[in-house]
C-alpha positions as CSV (number, residue, x, y, z in Angstrom):
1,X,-103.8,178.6,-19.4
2,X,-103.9,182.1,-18.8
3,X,-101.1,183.9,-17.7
4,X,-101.8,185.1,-14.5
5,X,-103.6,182.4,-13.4
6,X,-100.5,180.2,-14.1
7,X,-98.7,183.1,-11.5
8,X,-101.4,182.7,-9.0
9,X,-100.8,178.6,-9.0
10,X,-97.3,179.2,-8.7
11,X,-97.5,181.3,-5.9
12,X,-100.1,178.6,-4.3
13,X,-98.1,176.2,-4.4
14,X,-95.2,177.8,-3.0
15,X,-97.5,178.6,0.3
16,X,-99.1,175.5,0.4
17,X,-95.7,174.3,0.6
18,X,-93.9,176.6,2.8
19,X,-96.8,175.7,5.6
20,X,-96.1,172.5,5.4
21,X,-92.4,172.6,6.6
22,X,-91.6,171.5,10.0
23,X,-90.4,174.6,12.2
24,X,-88.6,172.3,14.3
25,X,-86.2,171.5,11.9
26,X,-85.4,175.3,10.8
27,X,-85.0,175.7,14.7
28,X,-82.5,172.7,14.9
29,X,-80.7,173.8,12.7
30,X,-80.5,177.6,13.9
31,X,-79.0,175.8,16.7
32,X,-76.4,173.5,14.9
33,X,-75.2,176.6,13.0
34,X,-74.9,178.4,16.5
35,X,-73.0,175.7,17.7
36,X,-70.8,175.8,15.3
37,X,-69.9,179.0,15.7
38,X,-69.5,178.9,19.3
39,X,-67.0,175.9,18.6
40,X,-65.2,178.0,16.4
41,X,-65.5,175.2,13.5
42,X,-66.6,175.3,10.2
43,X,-69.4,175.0,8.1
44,X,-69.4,173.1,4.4
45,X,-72.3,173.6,2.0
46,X,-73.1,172.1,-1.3
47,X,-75.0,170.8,-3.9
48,X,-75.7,170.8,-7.6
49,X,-77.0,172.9,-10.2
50,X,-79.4,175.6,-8.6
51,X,-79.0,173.6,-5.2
52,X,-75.5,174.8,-5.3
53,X,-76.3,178.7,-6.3
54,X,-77.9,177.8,-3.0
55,X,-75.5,177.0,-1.5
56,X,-72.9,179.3,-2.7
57,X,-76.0,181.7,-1.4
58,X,-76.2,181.0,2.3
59,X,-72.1,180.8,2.5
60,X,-72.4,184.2,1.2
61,X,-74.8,185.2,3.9
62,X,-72.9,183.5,6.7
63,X,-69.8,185.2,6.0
64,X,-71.1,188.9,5.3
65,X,-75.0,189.3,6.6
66,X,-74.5,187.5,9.7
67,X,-70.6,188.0,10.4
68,X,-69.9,191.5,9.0
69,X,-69.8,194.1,12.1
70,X,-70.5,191.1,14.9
71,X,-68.0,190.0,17.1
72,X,-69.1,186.5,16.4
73,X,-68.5,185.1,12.9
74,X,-69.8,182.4,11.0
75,X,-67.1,180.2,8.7
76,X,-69.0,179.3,6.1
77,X,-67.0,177.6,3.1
78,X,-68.9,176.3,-0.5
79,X,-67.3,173.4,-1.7
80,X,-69.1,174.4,-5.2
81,X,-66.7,177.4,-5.4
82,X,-63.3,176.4,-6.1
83,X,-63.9,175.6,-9.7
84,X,-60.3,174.6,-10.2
85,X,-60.8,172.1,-7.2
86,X,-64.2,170.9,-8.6
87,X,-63.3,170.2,-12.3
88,X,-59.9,168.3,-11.6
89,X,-61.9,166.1,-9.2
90,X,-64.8,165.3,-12.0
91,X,-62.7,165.1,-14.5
92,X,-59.6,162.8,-12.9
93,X,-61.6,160.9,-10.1
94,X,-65.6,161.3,-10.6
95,X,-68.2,163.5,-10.7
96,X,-69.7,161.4,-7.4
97,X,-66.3,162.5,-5.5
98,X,-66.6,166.3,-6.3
99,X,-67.6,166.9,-2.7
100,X,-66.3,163.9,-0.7
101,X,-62.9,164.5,-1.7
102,X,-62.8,167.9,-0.8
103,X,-64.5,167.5,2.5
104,X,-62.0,164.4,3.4
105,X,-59.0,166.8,3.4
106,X,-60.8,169.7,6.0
107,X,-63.4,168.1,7.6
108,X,-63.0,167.7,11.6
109,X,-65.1,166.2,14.0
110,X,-66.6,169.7,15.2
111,X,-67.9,171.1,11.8
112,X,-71.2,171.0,10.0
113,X,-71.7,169.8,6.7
114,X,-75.1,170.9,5.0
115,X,-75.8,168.9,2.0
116,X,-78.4,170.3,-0.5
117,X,-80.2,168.1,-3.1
118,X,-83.7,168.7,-4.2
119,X,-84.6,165.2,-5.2
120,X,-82.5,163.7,-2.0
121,X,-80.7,161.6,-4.1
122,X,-77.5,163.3,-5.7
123,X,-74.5,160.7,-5.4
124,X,-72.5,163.3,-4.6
125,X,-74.5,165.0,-1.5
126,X,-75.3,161.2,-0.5
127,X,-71.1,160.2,-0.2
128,X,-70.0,163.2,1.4
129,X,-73.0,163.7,4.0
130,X,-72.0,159.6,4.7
131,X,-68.0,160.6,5.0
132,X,-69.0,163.0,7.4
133,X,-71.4,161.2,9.4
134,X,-68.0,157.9,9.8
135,X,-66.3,161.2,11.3
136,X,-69.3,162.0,13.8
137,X,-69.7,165.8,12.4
138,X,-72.6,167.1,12.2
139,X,-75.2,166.4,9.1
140,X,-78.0,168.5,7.5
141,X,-79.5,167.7,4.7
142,X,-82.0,170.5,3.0
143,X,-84.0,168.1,0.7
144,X,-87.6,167.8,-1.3
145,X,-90.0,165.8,-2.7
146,X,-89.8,162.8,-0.6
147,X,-87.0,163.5,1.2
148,X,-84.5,160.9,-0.7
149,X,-81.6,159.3,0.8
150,X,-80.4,162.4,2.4
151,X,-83.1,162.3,4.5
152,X,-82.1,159.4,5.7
153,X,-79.2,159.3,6.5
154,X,-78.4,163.3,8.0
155,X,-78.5,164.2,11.2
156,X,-81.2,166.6,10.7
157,X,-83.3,166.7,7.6
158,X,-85.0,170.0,6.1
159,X,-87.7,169.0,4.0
160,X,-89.4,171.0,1.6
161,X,-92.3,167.9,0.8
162,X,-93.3,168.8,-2.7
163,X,-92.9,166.8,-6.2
164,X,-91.3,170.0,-7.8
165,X,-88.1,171.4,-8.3
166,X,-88.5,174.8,-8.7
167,X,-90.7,175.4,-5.7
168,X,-87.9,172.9,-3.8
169,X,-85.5,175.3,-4.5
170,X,-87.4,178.4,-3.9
171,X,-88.5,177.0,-0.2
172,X,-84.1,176.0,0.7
173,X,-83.6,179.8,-0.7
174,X,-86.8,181.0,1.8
175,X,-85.2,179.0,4.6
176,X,-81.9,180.1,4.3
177,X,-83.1,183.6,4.7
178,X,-85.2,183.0,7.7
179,X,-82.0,181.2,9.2
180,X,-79.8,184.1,8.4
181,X,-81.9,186.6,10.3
182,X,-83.0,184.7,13.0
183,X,-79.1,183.8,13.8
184,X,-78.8,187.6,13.0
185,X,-81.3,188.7,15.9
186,X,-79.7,186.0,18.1
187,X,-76.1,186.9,17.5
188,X,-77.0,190.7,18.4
189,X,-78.8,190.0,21.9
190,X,-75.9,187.7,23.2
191,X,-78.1,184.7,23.0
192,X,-75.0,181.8,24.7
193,X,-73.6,179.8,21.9
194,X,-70.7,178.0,23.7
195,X,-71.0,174.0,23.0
196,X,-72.3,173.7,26.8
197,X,-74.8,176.2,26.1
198,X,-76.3,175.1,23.1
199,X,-80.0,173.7,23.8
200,X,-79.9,170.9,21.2
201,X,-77.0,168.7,22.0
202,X,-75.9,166.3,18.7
203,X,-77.4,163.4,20.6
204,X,-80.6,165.0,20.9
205,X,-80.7,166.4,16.9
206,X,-80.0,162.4,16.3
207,X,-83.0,161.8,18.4
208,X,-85.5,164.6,16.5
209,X,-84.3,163.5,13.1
210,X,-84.8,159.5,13.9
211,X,-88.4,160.6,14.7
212,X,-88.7,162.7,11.3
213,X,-88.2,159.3,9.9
């Protein structure tokens, strides 16, 4: 094929794609990142191979593009990051556990835990998202092709609904950016993020992602 017909595809694809993701969810989850903050909590991201560049990605954005210079900060931690942490765990417990494990020693009932997995599937994503939903934190999962277990069982899903990974990926990264400057614009004109404030209560998320289902 020639070349710049295979970049043209490409390129299709990704906006065929990207139309077909559900603005309500990036809006929930604006709000459960907001929350968040306003509760002073934390917020755990992960995921594996280039799902966890991703999510080493938006921690990076959370702590310095959205926090640096506002009075309101975003604690964003990537359990992918502490290599140390991570190997010791696959190698002396399991490669499933990398994430669980970590998230069973910090987790608390007012965090959000974001769990990234193109296919939807990844043991790992799946056992930590389900640790964290027996506490009653908050769940996201960022997901693709059909959604996968993740889908399931988060409180929110964000579904990027086609059957390739490279596009999957490129649509999380896409998101994550649109995330980061909307919170951005919201943090700088005061927008209330107190947990009595917040428009979406968790009860309500619960409600929105049973219907995605």
């Amino acid at each position: 094929m020639n070349r710049y017909l295979q970049i043209d595809n490409y390129f299709s694809l990704v906006t065929q794609a990207l139309d077909k993701i559900d603005r309500h969810s990036i809006s929930a989850f604006v709000d459960m990142v907001l929350r968040t903050s306003g509760s002073k909590a934390n917020v755990y991201v992960f995921g594996n191979g280039g799902s966890g560049a991703t999510a080493s990605h938006i921690c990076g954005d959370f702590a310095k593009g959205v926090s640096y210079g506002s009075d309101r900060k975003l604690k964003a931690i990537c359990l992918n990051d502490n290599t140390p942490v991570l190997t010791a765990l696959a190698n002396d417990v399991s490669y499933d556990d990398i994430f669980v494990e970590q998230i069973k020693n910090l987790l608390k009932p007012d965090d959000l835990v974001v769990g990234i997995s193109g296919s939807g599937n990844s043991i790992n994503v799946v056992k930590a998202l389900e640790y964290a939903n027996s506490i009653g934190a908050a769940t996201v999962a960022f997901c693709g092709f059909c959604g996968g277990k993740i889908k399931q069982i988060a409180s929110l899903a964000v579904h990027a609904e086609i059957n390739n990974m490279e596009i999957v990926e490129d649509l999380h990264m896409i998101i994550a950016h649109c995330v980061k400057n909307i919170i951005i614009t919201e943090f700088k004109a005061g927008t209330p993020h107190h947990h009595a404030e917040r428009q979406l209560s968790l009860a309500s998320i619960n409600k929105n992602a049973a219907a995605q289902k």
